[in-house]
One Martini backbone bead per residue (centre of mass of N, CA, C, O) as a GRO file, in nm:
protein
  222
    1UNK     BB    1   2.729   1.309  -0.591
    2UNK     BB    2   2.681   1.554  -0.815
    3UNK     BB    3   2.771   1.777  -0.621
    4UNK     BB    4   2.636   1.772  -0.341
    5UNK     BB    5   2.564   1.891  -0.101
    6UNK     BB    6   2.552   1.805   0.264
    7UNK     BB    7   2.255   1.927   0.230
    8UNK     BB    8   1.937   1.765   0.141
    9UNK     BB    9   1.673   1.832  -0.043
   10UNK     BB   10   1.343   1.708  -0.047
   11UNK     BB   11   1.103   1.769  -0.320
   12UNK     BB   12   0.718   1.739  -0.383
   13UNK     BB   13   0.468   1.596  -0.500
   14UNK     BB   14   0.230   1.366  -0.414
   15UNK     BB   15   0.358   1.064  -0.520
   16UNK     BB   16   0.670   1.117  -0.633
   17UNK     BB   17   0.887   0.928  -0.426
   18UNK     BB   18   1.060   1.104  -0.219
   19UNK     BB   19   1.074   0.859   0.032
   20UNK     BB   20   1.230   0.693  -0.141
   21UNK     BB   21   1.453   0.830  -0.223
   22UNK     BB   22   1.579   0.913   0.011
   23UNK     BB   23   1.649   0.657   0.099
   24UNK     BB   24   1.829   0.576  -0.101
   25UNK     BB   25   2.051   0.792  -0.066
   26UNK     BB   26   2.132   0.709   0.183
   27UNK     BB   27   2.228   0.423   0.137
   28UNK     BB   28   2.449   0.523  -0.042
   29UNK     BB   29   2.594   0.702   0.104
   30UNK     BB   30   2.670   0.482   0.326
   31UNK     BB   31   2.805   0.276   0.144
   32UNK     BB   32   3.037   0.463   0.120
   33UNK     BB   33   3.088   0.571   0.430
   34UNK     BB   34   2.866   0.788   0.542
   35UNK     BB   35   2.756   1.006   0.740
   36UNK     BB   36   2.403   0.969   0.808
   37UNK     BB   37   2.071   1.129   0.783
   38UNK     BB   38   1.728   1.145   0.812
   39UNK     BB   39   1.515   1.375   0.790
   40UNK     BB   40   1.159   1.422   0.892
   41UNK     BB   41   0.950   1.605   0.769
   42UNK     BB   42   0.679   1.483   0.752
   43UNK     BB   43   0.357   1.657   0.878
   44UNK     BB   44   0.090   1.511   0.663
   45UNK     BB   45   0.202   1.228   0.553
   46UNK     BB   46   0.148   0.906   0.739
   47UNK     BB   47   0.224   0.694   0.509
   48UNK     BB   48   0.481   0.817   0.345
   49UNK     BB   49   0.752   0.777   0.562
   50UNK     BB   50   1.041   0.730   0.679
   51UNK     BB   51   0.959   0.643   0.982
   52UNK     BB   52   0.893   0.352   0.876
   53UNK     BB   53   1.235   0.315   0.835
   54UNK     BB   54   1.452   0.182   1.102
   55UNK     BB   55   1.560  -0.061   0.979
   56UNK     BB   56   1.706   0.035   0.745
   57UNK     BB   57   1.875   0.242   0.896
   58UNK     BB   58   2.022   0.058   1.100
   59UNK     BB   59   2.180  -0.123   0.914
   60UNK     BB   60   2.335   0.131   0.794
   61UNK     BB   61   2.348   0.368   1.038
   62UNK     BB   62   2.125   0.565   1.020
   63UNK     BB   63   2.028   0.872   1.079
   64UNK     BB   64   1.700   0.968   1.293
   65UNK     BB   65   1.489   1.235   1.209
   66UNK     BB   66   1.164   1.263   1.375
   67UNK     BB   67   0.895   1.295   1.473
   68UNK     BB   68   0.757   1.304   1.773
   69UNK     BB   69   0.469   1.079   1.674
   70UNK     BB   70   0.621   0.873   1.532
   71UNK     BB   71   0.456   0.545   1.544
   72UNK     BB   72   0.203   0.619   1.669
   73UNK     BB   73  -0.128   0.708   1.800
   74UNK     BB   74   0.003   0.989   1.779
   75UNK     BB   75  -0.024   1.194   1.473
   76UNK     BB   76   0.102   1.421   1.525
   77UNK     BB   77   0.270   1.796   1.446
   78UNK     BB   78   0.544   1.738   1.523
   79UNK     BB   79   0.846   1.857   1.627
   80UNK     BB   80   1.196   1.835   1.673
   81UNK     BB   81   1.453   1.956   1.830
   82UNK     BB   82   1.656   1.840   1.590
   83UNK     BB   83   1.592   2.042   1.347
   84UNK     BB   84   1.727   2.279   1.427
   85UNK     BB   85   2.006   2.108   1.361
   86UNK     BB   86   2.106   2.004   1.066
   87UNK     BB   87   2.323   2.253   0.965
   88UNK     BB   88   2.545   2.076   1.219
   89UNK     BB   89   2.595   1.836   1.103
   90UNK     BB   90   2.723   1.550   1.063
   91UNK     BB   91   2.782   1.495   0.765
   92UNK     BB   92   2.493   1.369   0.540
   93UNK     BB   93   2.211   1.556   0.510
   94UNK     BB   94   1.847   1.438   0.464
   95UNK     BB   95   1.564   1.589   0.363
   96UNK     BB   96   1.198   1.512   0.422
   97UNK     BB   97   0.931   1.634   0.256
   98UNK     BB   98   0.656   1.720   0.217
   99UNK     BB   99   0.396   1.793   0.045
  100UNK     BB  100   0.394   2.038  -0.120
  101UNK     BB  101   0.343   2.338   0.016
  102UNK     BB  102   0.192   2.224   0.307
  103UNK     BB  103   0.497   2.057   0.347
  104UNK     BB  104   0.701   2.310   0.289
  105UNK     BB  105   0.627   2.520   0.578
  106UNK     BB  106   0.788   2.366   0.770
  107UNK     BB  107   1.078   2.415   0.572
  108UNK     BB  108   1.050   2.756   0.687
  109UNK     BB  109   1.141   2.723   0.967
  110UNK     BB  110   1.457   2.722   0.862
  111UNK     BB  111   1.549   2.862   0.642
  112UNK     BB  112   1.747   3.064   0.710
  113UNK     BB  113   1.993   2.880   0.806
  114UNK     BB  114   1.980   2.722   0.528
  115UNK     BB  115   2.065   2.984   0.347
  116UNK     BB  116   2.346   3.058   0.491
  117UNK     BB  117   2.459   2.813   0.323
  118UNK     BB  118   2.477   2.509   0.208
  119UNK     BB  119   2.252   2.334  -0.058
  120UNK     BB  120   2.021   2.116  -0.168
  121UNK     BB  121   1.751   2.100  -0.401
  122UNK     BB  122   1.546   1.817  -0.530
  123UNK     BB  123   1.257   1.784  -0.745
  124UNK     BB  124   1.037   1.589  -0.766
  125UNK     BB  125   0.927   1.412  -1.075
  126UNK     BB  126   0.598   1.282  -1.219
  127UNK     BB  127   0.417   1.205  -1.461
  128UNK     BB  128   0.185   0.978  -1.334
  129UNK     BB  129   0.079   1.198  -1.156
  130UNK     BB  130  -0.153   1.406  -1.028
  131UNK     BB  131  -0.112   1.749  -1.118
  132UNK     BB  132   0.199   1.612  -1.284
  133UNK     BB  133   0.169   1.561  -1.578
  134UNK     BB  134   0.260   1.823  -1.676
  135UNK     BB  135   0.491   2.085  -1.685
  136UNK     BB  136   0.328   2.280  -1.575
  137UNK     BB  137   0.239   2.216  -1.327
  138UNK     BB  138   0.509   2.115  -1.228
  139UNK     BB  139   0.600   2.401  -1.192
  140UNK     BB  140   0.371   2.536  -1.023
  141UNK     BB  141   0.464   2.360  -0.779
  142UNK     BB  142   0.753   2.475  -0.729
  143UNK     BB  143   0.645   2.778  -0.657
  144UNK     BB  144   0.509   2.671  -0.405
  145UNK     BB  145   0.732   2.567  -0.280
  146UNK     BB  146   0.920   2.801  -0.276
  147UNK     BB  147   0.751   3.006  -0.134
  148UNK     BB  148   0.663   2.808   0.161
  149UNK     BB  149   1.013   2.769   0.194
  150UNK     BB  150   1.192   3.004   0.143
  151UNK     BB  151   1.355   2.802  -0.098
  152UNK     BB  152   1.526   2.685  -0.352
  153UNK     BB  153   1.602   2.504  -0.597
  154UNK     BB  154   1.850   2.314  -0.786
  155UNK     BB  155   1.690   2.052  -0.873
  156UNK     BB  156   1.623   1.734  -1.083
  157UNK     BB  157   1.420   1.441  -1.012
  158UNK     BB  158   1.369   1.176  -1.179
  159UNK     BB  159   1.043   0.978  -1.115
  160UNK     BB  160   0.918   0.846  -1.289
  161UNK     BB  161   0.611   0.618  -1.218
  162UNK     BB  162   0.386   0.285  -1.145
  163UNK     BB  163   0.537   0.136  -0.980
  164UNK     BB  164   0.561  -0.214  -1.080
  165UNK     BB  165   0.426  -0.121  -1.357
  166UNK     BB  166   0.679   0.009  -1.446
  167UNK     BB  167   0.886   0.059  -1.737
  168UNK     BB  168   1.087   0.125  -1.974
  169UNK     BB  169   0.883   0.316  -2.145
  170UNK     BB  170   0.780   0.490  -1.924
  171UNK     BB  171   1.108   0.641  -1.873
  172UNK     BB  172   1.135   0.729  -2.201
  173UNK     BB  173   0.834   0.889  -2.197
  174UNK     BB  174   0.965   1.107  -1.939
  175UNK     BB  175   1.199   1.287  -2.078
  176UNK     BB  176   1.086   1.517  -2.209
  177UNK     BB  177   0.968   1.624  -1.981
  178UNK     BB  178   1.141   1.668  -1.808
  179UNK     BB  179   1.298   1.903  -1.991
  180UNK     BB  180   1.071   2.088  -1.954
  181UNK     BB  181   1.095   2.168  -1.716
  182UNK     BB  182   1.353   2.290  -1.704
  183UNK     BB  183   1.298   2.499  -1.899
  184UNK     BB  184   1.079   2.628  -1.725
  185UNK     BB  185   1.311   2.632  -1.444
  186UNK     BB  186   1.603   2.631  -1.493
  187UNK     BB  187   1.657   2.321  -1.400
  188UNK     BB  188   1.869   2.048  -1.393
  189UNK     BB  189   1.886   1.734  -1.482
  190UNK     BB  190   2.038   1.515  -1.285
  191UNK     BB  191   1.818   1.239  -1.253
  192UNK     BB  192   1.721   0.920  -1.347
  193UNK     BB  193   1.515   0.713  -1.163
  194UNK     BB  194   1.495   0.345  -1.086
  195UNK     BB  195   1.405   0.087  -1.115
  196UNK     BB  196   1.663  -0.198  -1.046
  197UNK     BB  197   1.554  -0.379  -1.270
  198UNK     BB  198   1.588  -0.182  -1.541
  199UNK     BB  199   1.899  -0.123  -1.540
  200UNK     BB  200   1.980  -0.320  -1.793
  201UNK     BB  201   1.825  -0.192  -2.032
  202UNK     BB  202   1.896   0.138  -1.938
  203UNK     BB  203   2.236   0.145  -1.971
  204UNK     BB  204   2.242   0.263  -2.264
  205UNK     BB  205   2.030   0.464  -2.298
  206UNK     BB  206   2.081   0.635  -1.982
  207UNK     BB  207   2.191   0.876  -1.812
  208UNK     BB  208   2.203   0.941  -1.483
  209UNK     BB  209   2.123   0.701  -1.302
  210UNK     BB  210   1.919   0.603  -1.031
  211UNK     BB  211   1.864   0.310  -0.864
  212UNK     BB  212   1.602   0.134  -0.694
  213UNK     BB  213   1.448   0.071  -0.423
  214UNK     BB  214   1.141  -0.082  -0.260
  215UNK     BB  215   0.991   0.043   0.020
  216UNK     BB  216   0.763   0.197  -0.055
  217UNK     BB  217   0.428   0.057  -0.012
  218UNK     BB  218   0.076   0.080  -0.010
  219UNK     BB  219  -0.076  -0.058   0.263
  220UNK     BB  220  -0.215  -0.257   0.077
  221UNK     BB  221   0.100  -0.426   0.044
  222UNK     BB  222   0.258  -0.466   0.342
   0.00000   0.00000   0.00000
């Protein structure tokens, strides 16, 4: 898919999509036949990240790769040891990193061993979030998530949404923003996600979709 690497870092503002995308991805990727891992990096925000879908992940045969508190009543920024081991899995490993900068800090901390490699850095971006409304915010939030990560994006995938009340109008609405990004950051949209209910609306429209289902949900909505 798209030439990513083996090893595909998601990265993004809060509330940009980033963990449903993540799921969405690894699903596609078992669905081919591939062996893929799923890494939970998210150690800032407890609402919304993979460790809380083990049932998606088993079903798939996904590995799960969680915090080491994940899913208990003692929610603590701890990770596993086997997260310095991701760039040696075999077969497809996604890392769902945290939010912004203070989330991408943590996969600062193997940046070293990352950067030796080859990865695709993927960046998620929502017009529709707060803070990354304009494609200038967008892209200022890039550079704060490179900054603490020390490690470059590679590419970008739009996610403008908002959640079920999403519209085809929200998704072409979208599209001048990712490219203005794009303008902005050097980096091309790879994809532009959509939920899957749109995708016969959008399938003459729009080049390189990428249907997702609606795994993450609101707390007040689970």
């Amino acid at each position: 898919m798209k030439g990513f690497s083996k090893l595909i870092i998601v990265c993004g503002h809060y509330g940009a999509g980033k963990t449903n995308f993540s799921i969405n991805l690894a699903v596609d990727y078992a669905d081919r036949g591939e062996q893929v891992t799923l890494a939970d990096l998210d150690i800032v925000n407890p609402y919304f990240r993979v460790s809380d879908f083990p049932e998606v992940a088993e079903r798939r045969g996904i590995r799960l790769i969680e915090p080491t508190y994940a899913r208990s009543n003692m929610d603590l920024p701890a990770l596993p040891a086997a997260m310095s081991s991701v760039t040696e899995l075999p077969g497809r490993v996604i890392v769902d990193v945290g939010g912004d900068d203070a989330g991408a800090t943590a996969l600062g901390r193997y940046s070293g061993k990352i950067a030796a490699g080859n990865y695709s850095m993927l960046y998620v971006i929502n017009r529709y979030r707060a803070l990354s409304e304009t494609a200038q915010e967008t892209a200022r939030l890039l550079r704060e998530i490179e900054a603490a990560s020390r490690l470059k994006a590679t590419a970008i995938v739009n996610n403008s949404h908002l959640m079920e009340e999403t519209t085809v109008r929200h998704i072409l609405d979208s599209i001048p923003y990712a490219e203005e990004v794009s303008a902005l950051t050097g980096l091309p949209v790879v994809m532009t996600a959509i939920p899957r209910i749109l995708a016969p609306e959008l399938s003459g429209e729009l080049s390189d979709l990428f249907p997702v289902d609606i795994y993450v949900k609101p707390p007040w909505k689970k």
